[in-house]
DRENDO-1510 file (C-alpha; in Angstrom, 1 decimal, always signed):
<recs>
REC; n; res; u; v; w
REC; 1; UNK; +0.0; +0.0; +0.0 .
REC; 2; UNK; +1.3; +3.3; -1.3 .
REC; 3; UNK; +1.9; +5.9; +1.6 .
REC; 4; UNK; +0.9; +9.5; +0.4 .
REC; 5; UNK; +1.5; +12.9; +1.9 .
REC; 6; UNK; -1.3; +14.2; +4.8 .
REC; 7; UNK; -3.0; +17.4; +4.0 .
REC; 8; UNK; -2.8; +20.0; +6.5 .
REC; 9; UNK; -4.7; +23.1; +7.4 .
REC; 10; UNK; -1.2; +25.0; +8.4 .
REC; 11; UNK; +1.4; +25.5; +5.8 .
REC; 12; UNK; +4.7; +24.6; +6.1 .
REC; 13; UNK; +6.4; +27.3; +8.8 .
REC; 14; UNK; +8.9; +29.6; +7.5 .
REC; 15; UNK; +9.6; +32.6; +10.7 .
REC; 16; UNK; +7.9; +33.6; +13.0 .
REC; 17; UNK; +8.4; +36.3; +15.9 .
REC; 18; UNK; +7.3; +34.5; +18.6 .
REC; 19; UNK; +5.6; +36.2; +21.7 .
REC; 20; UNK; +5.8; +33.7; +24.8 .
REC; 21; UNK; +2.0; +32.8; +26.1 .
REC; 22; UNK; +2.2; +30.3; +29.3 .
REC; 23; UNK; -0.4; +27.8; +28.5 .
REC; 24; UNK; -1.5; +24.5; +30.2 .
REC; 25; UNK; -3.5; +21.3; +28.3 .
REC; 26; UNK; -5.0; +18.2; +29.1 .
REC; 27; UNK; -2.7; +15.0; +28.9 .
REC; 28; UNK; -5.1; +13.7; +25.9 .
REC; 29; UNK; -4.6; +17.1; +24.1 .
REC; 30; UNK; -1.1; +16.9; +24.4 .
REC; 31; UNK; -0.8; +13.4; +22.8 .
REC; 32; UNK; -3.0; +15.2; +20.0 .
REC; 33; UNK; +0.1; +17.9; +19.6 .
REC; 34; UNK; +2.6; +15.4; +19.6 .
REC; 35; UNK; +0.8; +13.1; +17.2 .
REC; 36; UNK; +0.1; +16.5; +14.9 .
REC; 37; UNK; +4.0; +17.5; +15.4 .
REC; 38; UNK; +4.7; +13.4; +13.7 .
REC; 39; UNK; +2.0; +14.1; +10.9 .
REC; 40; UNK; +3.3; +18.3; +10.1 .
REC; 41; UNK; +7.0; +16.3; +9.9 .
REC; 42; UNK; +5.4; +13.8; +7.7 .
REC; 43; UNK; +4.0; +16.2; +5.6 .
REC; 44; UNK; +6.6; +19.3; +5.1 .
REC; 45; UNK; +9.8; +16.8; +5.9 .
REC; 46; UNK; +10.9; +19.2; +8.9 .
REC; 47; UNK; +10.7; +18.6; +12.3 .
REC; 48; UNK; +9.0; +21.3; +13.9 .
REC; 49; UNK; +8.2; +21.3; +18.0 .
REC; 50; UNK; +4.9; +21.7; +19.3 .
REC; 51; UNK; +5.3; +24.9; +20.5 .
REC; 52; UNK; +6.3; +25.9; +17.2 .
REC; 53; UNK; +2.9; +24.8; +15.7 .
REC; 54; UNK; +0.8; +26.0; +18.0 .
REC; 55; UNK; +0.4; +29.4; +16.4 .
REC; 56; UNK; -0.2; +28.5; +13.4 .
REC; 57; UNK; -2.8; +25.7; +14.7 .
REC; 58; UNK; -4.7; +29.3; +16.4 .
REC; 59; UNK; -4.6; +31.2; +13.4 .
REC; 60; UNK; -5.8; +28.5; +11.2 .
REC; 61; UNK; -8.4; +28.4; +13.7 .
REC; 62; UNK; -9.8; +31.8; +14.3 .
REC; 63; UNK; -9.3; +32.5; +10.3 .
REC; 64; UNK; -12.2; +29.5; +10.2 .
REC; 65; UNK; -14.1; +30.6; +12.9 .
REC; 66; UNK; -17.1; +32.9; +10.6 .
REC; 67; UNK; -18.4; +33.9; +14.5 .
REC; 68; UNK; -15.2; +35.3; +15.6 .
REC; 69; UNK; -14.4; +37.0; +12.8 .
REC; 70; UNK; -18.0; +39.2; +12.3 .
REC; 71; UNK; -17.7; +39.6; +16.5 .
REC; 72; UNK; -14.2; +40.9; +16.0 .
REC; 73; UNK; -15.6; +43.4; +12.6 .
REC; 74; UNK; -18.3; +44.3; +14.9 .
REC; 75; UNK; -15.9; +45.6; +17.6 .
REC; 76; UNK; -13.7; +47.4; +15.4 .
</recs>
């Protein structure tokens, strides 16, 4: 059986400016991370750390979220 390349919603990370955000998940969430951290390396063939992807995993995120972004329009 062929293997082929996962899609993912996050592109492949080029910089970032990072701005540090203490943060604390559940164990099962965590494994989730880890597991997305095997797939994204899979994927873009770099190794990237969770904390890396977390960001982009955010953006992706609120840039689908149609509630958030009216809210947000609303309170500009």
């Amino acid at each position: 059986m062929a293997s082929t390349t996962p899609t993912l919603k996050i592109p492949k990370i080029i910089t970032h400016k990072p701005v540090k955000i203490p943060v604390s998940v559940p164990h099962e969430l965590n494994a989730d991370l880890e597991a997305y951290a095997k797939v994204y390396e899979q994927a873009h063939g770099e190794k990237q750390s969770v904390g890396s992807l977390i960001p982009y995993m955010l953006s992706a995120f609120l840039a689908s979220d149609s509630g958030f972004k009216k809210a947000k329009r609303e309170l500009a």
